[in-house]
C-alpha positions as CSV (number, residue, x, y, z in Angstrom):
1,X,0.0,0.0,0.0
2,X,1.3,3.0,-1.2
3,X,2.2,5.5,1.6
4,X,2.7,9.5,2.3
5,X,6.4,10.8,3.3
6,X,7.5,14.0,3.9
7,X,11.1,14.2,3.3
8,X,13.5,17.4,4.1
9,X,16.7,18.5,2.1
10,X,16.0,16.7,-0.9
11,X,18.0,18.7,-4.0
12,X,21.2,16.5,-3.0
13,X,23.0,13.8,-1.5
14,X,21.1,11.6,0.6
15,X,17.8,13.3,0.3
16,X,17.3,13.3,-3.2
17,X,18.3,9.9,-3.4
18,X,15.3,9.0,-0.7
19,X,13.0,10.7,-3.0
20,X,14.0,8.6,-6.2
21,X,13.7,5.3,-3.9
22,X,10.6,6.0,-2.3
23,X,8.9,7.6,-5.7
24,X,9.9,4.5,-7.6
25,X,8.0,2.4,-5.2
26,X,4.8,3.9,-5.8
27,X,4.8,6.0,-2.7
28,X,3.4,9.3,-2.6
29,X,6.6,11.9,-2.0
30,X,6.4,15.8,-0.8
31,X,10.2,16.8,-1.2
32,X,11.0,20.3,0.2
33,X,13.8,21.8,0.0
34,X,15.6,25.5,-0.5
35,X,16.6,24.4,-3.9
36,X,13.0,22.6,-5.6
37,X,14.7,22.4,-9.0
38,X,16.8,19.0,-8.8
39,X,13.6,17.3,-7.6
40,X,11.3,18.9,-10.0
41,X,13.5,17.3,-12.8
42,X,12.8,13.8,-11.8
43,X,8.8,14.2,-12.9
44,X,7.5,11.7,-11.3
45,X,3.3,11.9,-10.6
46,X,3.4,10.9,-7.4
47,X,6.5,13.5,-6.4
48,X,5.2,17.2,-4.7
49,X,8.2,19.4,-4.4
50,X,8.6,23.3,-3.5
51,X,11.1,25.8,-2.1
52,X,11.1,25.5,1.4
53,X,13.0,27.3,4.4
54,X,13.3,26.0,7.3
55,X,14.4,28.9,8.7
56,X,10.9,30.4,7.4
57,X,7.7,30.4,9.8
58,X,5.5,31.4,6.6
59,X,7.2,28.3,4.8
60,X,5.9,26.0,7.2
61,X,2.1,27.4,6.6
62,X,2.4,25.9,2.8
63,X,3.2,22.5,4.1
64,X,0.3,22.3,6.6
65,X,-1.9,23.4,3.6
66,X,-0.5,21.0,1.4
67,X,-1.4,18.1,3.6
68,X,-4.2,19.0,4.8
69,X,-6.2,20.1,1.1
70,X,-4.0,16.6,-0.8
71,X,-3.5,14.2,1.4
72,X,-5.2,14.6,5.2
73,X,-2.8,11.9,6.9
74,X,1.1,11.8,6.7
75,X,3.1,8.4,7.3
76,X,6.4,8.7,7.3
77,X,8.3,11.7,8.3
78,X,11.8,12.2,7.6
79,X,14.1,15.2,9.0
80,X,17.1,15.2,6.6
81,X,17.9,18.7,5.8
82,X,21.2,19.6,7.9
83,X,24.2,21.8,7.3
84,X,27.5,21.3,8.3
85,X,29.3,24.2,9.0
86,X,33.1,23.0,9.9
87,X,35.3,26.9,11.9
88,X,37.3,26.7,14.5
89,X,35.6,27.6,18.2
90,X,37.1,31.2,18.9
91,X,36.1,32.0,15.1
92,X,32.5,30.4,15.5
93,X,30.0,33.6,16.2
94,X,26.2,33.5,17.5
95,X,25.3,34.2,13.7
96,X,26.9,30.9,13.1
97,X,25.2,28.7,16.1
98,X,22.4,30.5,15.2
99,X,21.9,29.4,11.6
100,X,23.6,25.6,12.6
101,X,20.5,25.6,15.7
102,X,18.1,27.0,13.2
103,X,17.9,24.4,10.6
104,X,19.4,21.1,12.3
105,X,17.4,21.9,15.6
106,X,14.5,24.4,15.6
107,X,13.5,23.4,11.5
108,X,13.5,19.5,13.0
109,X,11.7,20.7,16.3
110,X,9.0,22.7,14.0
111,X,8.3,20.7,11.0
112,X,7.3,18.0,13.6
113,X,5.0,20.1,15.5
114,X,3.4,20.7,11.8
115,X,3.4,17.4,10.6
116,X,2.2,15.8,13.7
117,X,-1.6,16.3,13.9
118,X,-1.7,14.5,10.0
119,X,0.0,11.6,11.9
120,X,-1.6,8.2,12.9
121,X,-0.8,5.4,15.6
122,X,1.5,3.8,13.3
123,X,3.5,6.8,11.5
124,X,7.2,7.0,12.0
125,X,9.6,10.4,12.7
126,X,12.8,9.7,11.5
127,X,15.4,12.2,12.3
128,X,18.7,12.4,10.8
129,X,21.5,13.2,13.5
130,X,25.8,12.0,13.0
131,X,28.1,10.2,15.2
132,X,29.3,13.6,16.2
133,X,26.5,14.0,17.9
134,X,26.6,10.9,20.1
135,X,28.1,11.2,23.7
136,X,31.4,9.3,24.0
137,X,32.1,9.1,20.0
138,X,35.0,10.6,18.4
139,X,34.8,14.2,17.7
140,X,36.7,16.8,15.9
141,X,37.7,20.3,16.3
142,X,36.1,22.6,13.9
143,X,32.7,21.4,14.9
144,X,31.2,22.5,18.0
145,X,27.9,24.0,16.6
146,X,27.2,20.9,14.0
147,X,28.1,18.3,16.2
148,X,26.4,20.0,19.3
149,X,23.6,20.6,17.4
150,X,22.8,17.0,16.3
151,X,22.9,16.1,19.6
152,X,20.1,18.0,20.6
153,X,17.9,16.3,17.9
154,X,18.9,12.8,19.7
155,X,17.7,14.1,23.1
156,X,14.8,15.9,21.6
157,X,14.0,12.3,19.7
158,X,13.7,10.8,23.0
159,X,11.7,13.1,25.1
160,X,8.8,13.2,21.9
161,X,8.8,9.2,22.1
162,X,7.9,9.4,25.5
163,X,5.1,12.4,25.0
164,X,3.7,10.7,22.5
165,X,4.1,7.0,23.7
166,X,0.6,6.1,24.3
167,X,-0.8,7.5,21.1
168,X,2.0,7.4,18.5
169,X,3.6,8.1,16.4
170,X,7.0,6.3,17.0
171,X,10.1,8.7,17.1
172,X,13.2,7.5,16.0
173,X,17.1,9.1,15.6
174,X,19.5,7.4,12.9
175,X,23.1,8.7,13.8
176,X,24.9,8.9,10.4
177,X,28.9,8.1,10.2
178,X,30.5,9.7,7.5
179,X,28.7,9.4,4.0
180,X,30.1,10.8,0.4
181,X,28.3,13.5,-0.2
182,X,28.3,17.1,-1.6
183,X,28.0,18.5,1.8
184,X,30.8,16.5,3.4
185,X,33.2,17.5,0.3
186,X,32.1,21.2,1.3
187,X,33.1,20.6,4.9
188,X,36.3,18.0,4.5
189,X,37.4,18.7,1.0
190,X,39.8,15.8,1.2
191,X,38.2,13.2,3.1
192,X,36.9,9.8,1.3
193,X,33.8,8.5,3.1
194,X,33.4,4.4,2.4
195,X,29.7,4.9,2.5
196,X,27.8,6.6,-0.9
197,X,24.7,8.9,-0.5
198,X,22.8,5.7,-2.2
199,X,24.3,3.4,0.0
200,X,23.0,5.2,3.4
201,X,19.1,6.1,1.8
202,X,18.7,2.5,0.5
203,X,19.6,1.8,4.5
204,X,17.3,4.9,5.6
205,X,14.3,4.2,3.4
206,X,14.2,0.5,4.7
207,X,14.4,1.6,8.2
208,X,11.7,4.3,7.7
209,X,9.2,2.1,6.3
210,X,9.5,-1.0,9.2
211,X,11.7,0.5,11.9
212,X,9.3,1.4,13.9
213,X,7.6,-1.5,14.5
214,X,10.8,-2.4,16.6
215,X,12.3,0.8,17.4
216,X,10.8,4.0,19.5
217,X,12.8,6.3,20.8
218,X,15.7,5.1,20.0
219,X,19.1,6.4,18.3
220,X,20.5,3.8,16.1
221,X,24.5,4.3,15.2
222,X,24.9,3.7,11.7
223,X,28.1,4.1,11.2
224,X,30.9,1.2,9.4
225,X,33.8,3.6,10.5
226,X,35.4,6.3,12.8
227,X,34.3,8.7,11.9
């Protein structure tokens, strides 16, 4: 049965590859993202996508409209849009944890809040977090506000499981190791990830669609390597 996902950052890397995945199965797909076009280009029927900001309030008005006018319920939501933002501490200002918070915190915190009234028993959250932002892992300098801030969305993770644990929907965190993608070569220009962006959705998409029925609350480390 075909189902209705909501997936964030979808113009590159691992999100647009989740779209393609998800689309090709027959599911119904609203991609949002800053940059529409890349998705747009795909044209598929069963694909919605528009500019989005997370950063926007007013954005977040045309996804509540969406749902509510084409589809009524929402199944699967997936908070992928992050950036990466990799400056030493003492260089690091408040503009700069403020726009790292903003999207990989607040735009995960408030797309939820928007999505969740279309939600059922049964749907899933699936929030996109790193390794850097697990307690105890390996971290390295350069980034305090990313890694910091994908923390947060693993504690935040928990404490919505456990408001929302006698109705549903299941919450879940997916810590990511390194992946090869466009945002990584932006951030570690010479790094080689072993993991490709089609690699980790193929792993995402699967654990979206059945994780749940073992997993709430949770923060799964997918990771083959340090980092």
């Amino acid at each position: 049965m075909s189902k209705n996902i909501i997936i964030t950052g979808t113009s590159r890397g691992i999100g647009f590859e989740l779209v393609h995945l998800f689309a090709n199965q027959g599911h119904n797909v609203l991609a949002i993202s800053r940059n529409a076009q890349p998705v747009n280009n795909l044209h598929f029927e069963n694909i919605t996508s528009f500019a989005f900001d997370l950063c926007k309030s007013e954005d977040y008005k045309k996804v509540e409209t969406f749902i509510s006018k084409e589809w009524k319920t929402v199944d699967i939501l997936i908070n992928n849009a992050g950036t990466l933002l990799n400056k030493p501490f003492a260089e690091t200002s408040f503009k700069d944890f403020e726009k790292v918070y903003q999207t990989n915190v607040f735009g995960v915190s408030e797309m939820t809040r928007i999505v969740l009234p279309f939600m059922n028993q049964n749907s899933h959250v699936v929030t996109i977090s790193s390794m850097g932002g697990i307690q105890g892992s390996v971290k390295f300098p350069g980034l305090a506000a990313y890694s910091s801030s994908k923390g947060a969305v693993i504690t935040l993770t928990e404490l919505l499981a456990e408001e929302y644990k006698l109705t549903g929907p299941q919450f879940n965190v997916l810590a990511l190791g390194a992946v090869q993608t466009e945002m990584l070569k932006e951030a570690f220009p010479d790094y080689q990830a072993p993991t490709t962006a089609t690699e980790m959705a193929t792993y995402i998409h699967d654990f979206s669609l059945n994780g749940n029925k073992y997993y709430n609350g949770k923060v799964l480390q997918v990771s083959n390597s340090t980092p």
